[in-house]
C-alpha atoms as one frame of an Amber mdcrd trajectory, in Angstrom:
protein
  83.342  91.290  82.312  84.612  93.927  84.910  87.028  96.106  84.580  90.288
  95.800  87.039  90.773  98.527  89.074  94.133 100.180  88.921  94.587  99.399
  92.673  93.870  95.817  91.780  96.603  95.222  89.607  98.760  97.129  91.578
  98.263  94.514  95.025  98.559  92.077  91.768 101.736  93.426  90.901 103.465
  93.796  94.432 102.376  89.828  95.428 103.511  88.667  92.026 106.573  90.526
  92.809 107.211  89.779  96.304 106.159  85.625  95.619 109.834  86.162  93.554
 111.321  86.813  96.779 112.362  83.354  98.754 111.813  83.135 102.154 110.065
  86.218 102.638 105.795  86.000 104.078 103.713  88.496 104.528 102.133  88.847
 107.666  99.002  90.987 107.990 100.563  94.930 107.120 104.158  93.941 107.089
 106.681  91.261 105.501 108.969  89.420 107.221 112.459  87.298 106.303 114.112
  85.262 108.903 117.896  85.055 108.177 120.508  82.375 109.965 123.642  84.688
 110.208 126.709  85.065 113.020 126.806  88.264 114.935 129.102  89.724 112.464
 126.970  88.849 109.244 123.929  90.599 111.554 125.974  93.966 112.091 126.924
  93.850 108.387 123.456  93.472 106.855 122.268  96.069 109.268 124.538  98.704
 108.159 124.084  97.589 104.765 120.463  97.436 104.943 120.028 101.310 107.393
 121.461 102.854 103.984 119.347 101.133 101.591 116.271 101.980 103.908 117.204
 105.787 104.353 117.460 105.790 100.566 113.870 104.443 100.222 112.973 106.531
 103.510 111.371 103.310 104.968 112.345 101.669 108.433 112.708  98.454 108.571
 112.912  96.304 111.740 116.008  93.989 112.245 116.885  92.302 115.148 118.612
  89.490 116.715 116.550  86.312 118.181 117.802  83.171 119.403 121.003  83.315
 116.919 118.703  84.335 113.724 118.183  87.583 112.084 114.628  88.600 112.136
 113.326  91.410 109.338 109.925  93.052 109.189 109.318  95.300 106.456 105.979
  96.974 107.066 103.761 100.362 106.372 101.798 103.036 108.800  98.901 103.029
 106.030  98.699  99.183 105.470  99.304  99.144 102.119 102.311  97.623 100.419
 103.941  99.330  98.207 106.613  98.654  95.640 108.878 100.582  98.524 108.892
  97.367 100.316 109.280  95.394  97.763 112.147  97.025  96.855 113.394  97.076
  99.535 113.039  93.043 100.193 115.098  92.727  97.233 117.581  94.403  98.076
 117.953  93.309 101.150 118.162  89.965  99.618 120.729  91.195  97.332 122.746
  92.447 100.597 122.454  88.958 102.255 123.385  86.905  99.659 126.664  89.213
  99.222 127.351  88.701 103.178 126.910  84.968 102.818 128.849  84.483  99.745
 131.906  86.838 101.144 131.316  89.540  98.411 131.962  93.443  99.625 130.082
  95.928  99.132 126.810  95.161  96.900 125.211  98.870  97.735
């Protein structure tokens, strides 16, 4: 039987933990979450989200597209790392507060 390498289990880790994550895919060196929010909703995750991501140091992509929010979470190396995983999450965390009226969740 062969060993697992230790960068094995940690893809292992990151997939199991971004699979937790609904509606976000990964797409070749990035991941990517397509939200339905109003303009307003859209300028509050971003703000929400720029702080989260300058905590992390990581720079997300957000933009408007044909009324839908459009996030790509991605590396210059290729690899994912818990970073954007994290960062996924909590970007889920800030959506769901925006959706269900809550304040401030950062």
């Amino acid at each position: 039987m062969r060993a697992r390498r230790r960068d094995e289990t940690r893809v292992d880790y990151l997939s199991d933990a971004l699979a937790l994550l609904h509606g976000w895919t990964r797409d070749g060196l990035e991941i990517n979450r397509i939200l339905r929010l109003d303009d307003a909703q859209h300028a509050a995750l971003t703000e929400r989200v720029k702080i989260i991501a300058d905590a992390l140091q990581l720079r997300p992509s957000i933009r408007r597209l044909d009324g839908h929010t459009v996030i790509r979470v991605g590396t210059m190396n290729g690899a994912l790392t818990a970073g954007e995983v994290t960062l996924a999450a909590r970007i889920e965390d800030v959506y769901r507060a925006i959706i269900d009226g809550v304040a401030d969740p950062t």
